[in-house]
N, C-alpha and C positions, 0 to 999 in steps of 0.2 A: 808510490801510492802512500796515501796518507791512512794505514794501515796498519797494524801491530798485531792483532791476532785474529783470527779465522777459524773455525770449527765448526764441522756438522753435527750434530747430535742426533744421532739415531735410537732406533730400539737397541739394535746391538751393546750401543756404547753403556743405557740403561742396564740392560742385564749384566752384563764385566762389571759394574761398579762405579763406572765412570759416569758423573752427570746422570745418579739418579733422580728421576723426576717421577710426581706424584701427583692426582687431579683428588681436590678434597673441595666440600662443600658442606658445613654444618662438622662432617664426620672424616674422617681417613683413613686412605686405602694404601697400606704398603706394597712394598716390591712395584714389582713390572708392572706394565697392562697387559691386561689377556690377550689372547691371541687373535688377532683379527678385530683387534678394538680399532675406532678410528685415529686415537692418539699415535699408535703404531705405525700411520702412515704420515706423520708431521715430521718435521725436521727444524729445526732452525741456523742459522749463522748468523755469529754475535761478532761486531767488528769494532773496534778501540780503537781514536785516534785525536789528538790531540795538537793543538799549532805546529807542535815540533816534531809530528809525524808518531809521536809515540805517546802510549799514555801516562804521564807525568804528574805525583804529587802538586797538589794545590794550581793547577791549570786548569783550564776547560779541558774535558773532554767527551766528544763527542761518540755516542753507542747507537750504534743501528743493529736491528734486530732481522732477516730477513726470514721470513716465515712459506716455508714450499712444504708439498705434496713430495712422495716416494721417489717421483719421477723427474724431480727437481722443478717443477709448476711453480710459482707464487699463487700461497692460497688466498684470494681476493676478499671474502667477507666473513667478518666478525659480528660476533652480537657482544651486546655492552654488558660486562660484568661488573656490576653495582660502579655502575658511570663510569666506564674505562672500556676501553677495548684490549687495553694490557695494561696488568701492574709489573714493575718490574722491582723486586726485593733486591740490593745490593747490603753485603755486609765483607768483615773483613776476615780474615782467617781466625782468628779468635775472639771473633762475635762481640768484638766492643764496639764495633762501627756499623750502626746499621738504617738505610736509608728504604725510602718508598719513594719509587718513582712511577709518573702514568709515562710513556714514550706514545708521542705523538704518529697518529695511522698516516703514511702518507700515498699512500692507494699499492697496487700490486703486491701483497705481501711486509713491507718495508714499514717500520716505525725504528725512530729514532728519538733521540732526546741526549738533551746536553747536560755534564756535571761536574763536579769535581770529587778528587779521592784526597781524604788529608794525610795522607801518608805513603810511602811506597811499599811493596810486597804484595801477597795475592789476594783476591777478593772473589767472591764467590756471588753471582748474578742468576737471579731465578727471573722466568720470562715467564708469566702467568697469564693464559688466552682462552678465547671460545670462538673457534671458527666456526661460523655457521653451520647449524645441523650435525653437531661433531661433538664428542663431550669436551667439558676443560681438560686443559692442560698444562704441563709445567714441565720446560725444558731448562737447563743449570748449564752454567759456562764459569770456568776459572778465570779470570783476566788475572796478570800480572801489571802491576805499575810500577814506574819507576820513581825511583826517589827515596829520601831519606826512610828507615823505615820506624814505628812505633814501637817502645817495649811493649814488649807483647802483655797483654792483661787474663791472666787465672780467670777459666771459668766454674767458679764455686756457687754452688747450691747457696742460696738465700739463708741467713737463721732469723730474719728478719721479713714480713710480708708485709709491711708495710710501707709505704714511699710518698716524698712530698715532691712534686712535679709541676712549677709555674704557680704554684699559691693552692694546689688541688692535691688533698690527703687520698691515696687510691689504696687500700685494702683489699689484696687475691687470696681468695678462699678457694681451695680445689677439695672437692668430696672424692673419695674411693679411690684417691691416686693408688694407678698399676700398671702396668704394661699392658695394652690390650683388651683394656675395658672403658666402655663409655662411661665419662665423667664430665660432671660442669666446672666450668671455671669463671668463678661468680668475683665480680669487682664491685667495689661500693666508693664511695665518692664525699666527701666532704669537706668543704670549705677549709684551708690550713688553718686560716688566722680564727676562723665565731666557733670551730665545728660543727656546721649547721650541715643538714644533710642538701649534696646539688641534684636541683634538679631540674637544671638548664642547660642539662648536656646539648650540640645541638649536633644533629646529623653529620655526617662523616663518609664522601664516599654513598650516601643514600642510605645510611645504618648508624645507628649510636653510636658502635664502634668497629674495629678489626682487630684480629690477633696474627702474627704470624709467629712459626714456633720452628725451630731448628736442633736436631739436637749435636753437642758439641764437635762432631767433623763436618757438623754442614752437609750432610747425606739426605738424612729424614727432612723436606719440609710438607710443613700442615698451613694454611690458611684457612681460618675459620672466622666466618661471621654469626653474629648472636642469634640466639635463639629468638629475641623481640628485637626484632633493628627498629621498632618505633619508639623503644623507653627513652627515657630523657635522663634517667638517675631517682633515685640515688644506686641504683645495683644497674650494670647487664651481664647478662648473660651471656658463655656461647660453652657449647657443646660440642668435644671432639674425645679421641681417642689414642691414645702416644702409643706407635707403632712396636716398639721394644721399649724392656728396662735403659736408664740410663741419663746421660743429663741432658737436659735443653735448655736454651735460654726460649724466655716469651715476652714479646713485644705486644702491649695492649696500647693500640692507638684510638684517641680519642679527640674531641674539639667543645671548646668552650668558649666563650666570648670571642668567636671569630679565627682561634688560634686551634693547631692540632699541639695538641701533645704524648709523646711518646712515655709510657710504661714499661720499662723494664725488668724482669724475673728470670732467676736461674735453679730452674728445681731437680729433683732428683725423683725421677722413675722406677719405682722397686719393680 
């Protein structure tokens, strides 16, 4: 079988620590889900394989996601979250690699989607869904790849907010950084080369932008979309909550003349 790894993720594995998963929208809700939530009765299996049966730095490899009920059912219908019926976050064990992918629905539970990993070691896969009638949710799978691997890159707090990303100067502003309190996390946007303020941002996903946010063992994640998913720039906005103290990296993705471009920040949580 052209197979490499397999795993169910249950509540159980949720509450031990293993593949915790979080359903966030605007805000974030840590730990478990309550008891008798629908998310409590999903499951998924995440399956890696690549031409040479394994999944291997800088090759295709191919991830199907199998999504069932308690009972091991395939859960059959999804509704589309800001045009996807799954996003799937891939990054690496210390958060320098970090990709968005949609996996294609191929009916009965099953979406798949082809890609590559530029280095070998572990990589951490968040499977982000809404089965009909059901809340979101977000189920996490470790894959391992093989292949050379990367020195590994320090995740250090930013002394710096500011970044220049494909010719677009992006400035994050966070008000009332804490652990456990609502706060905005407001980006501004200006031309690198006139510094004229853009504001041609264009949709993204059905929204100005997306943030997804991790914090450094890739435990906690948060997906947040903005508070106005129709601005164009020069600011969006989105509003969420960091679960504990501590560090995360924030991925603010955006598109502009046709292109997405990635934002990256590493802050620190008092």
């Amino acid at each position: 079988m052209r197979i490499m790894s397999l795993i169910v993720l249950s509540l159980a594995l949720v509450l031990s620590g293993c593949g915790k998963s979080q359903t966030t929208d605007h805000s974030v809700h840590s730990g478990g889900h309550e008891a008798g939530s629908s998310a409590e009765q999903i499951q998924a299996i995440f399956q890696a394989a690549s031409p040479q049966t394994k999944a291997k730095a800088k090759e295709d490899t191919t991830l199907t996601i199998e999504i069932q009920d308690s009972g091991g059912n395939p859960i059959n219908d999804f509704d589309l979250n800001h045009e996807k019926k799954m996003h799937l976050i891939a990054v690496s064990k210390d958060l320098s690699y970090y990709k968005h992918l949609h996996p294609e629905y191929k009916g009965k539970g099953l979406f798949t989607v082809s890609t590559q990993f530029p280095s070998g070691g572990d990589y951490r896969l968040f499977a982000d869904f809404l089965p009909t009638g059901k809340e979101k949710t977000v189920k996490s799978y470790t894959l391992t790849v093989l292949g050379e691997p990367a020195p590994p890159v320090a995740i250090e707090p930013e002394n710096a907010w500011t970044k220049t990303i494909d010719g677009n100067e992006v400035t994050l502003k966070i008000d009332h950084l804490m652990a456990g309190m609502e706060l905005n996390l407001t980006y501004t946007f200006k031309d690198a080369a006139s510094k004229a303020p853009i504001k041609d941002l264009q949709p993204y996903l059905g929204a100005v932008g997306h943030v997804v946010i991790l914090d450094a063992n890739a435990d906690q994640y948060l997906h947040v979309h903005p508070t106005d998913e129709k601005s164009t720039g020069p600011e969006a906005q989105f509003m969420t909550t960091f679960p504990k103290s501590g560090v995360y990296k924030v991925w603010g993705e955006f598109q502009r003349g046709g292109k997405v471009f990635t934002v990256p920040f590493v802050v620190k949580v008092p």
